[in-house]
C-alpha positions as CSV (number, residue, x, y, z in Angstrom):
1,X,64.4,14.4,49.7
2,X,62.0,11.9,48.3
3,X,58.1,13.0,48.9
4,X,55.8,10.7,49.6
5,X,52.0,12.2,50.0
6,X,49.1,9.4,51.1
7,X,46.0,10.5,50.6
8,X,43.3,9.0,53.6
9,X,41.1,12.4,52.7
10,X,38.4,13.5,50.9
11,X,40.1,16.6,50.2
12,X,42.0,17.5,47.1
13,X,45.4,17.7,47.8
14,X,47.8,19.8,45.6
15,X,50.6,16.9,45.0
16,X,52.8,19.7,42.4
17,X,52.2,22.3,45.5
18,X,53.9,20.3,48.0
19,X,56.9,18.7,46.0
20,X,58.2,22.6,45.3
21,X,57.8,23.5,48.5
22,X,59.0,21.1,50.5
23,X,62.3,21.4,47.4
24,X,62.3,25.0,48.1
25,X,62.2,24.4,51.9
26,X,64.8,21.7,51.9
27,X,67.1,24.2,50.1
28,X,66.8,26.3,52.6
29,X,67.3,24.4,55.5
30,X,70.4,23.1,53.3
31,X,71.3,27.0,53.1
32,X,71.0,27.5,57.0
33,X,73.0,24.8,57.8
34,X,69.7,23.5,59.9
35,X,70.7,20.0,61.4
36,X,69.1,17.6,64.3
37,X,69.5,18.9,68.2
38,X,70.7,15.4,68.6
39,X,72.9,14.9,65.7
40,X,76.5,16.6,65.2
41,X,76.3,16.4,61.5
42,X,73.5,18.0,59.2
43,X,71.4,15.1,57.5
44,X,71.9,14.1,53.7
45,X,68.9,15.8,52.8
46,X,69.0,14.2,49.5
47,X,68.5,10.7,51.1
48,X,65.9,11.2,53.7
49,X,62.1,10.8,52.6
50,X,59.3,12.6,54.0
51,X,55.3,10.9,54.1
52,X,52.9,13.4,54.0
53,X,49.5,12.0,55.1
54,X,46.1,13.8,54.4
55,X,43.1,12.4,56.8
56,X,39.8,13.3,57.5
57,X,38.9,15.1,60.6
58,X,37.5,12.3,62.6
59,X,40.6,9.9,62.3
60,X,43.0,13.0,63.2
61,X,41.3,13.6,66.3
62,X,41.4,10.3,66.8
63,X,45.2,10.6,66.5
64,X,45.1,13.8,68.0
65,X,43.5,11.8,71.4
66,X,45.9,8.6,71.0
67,X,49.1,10.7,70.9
68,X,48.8,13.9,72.5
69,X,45.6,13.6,74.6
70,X,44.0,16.2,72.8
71,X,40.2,15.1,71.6
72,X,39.5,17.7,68.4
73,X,41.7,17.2,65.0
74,X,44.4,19.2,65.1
75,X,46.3,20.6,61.6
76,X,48.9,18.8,61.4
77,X,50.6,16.2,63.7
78,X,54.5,15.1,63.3
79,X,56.2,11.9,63.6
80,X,59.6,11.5,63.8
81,X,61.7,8.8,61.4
82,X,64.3,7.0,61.9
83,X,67.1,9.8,61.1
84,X,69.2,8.2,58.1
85,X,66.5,7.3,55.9
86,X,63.3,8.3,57.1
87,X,63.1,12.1,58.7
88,X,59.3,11.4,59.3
89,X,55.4,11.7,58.8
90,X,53.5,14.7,58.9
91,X,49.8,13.5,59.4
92,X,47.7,16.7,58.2
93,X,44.0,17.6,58.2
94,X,42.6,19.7,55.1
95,X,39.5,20.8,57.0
96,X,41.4,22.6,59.9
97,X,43.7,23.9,56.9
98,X,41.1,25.2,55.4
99,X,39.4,26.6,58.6
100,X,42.7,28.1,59.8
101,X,43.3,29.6,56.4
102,X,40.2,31.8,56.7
103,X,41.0,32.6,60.2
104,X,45.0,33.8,59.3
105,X,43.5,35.5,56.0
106,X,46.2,33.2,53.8
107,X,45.1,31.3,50.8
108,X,44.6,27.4,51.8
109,X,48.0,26.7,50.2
110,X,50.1,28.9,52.3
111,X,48.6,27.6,55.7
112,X,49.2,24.1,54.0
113,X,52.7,25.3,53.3
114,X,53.1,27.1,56.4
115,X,51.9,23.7,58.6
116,X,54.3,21.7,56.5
117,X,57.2,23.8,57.8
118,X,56.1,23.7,61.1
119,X,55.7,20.0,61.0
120,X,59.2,19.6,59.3
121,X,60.5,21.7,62.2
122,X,59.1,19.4,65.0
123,X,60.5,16.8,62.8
124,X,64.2,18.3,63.6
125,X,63.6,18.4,66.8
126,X,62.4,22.2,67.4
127,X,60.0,22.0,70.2
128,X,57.5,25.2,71.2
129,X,56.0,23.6,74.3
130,X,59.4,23.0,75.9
131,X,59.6,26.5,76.5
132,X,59.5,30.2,75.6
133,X,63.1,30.4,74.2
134,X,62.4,27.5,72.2
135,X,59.3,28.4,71.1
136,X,60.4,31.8,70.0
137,X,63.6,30.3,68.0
138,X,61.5,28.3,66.3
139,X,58.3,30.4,65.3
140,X,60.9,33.0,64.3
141,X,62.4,30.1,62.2
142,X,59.3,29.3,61.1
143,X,58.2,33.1,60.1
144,X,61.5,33.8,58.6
145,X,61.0,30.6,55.9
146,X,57.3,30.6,55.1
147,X,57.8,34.6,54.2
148,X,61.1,33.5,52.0
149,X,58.8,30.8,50.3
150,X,56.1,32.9,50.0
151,X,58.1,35.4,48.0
152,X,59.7,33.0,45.7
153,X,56.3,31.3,44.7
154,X,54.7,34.7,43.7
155,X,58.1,35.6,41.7
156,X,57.8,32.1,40.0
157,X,54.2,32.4,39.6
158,X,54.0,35.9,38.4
């Protein structure tokens, strides 16, 4: 998967971070056999790019409000590609990383990490406001691979 990261932020964002995750969490998926609802066959994962785009508080809430109709910055807001080439654009905020980080006791880069798989997951078509079943299966999902990634990037950083 190619990883493209625009940065509209103030914030520093940790570029080397991100491409090892999202590798790592690609594999996985790959692993799972984790596909589209809507698609009978698993994407190419290999051909599919991801933007990742950092912004400000003020134009994520404004996003936030334009999409969702939700008027505060949220942490990290998905939209979906086209399926063959592009599998989407997580729009993420730094400052509610960071706030939520402190909140959830992790280190700013696993709440980065751990938004980034959530985001991926909306991207596939997981959906937690649909209802409880769904929303279980997927934060369980979700869990499950941020505590797998989270092992292997201590063992590798160890």
């Amino acid at each position: 998967m190619t990883l493209l990261i625009v940065k509209q932020s103030k914030s520093r964002i940790p570029r080397e971070f991100l491409q090892r995750w999202t590798e790592q969490l690609v594999r996985q998926l790959q692993k799972r056999k984790i596909r589209y609802f809507s698609s009978k066959t698993s994407p190419v994962w290999s051909d599919l790019e991801l933007t990742l785009v950092f912004m400000d508080t003020k134009s994520a809430q404004k996003l936030n409000k334009t999409y969702r109709n939700k008027n505060y910055a949220t942490d990290v807001l998905s939209f979906a590609g086209d399926g063959m080439t592009g599998l989407g654009e997580l729009v993420i905020c730094p400052q509610v990383i960071a706030r939520q980080a402190k909140e959830h006791k992790l280190s700013v880069w696993q709440e980065l990490g751990y938004m980034v798989i959530h985001g991926i997951l909306h991207l596939l078509e997981y959906d937690h406001e649909k209802s409880e079943r769904e929303a279980q299966m997927m934060f369980d999902l979700q869990d499950d691979l941020f505590e797998y990634l989270c092992q292997r990037f201590e063992a590798v950083n160890s």
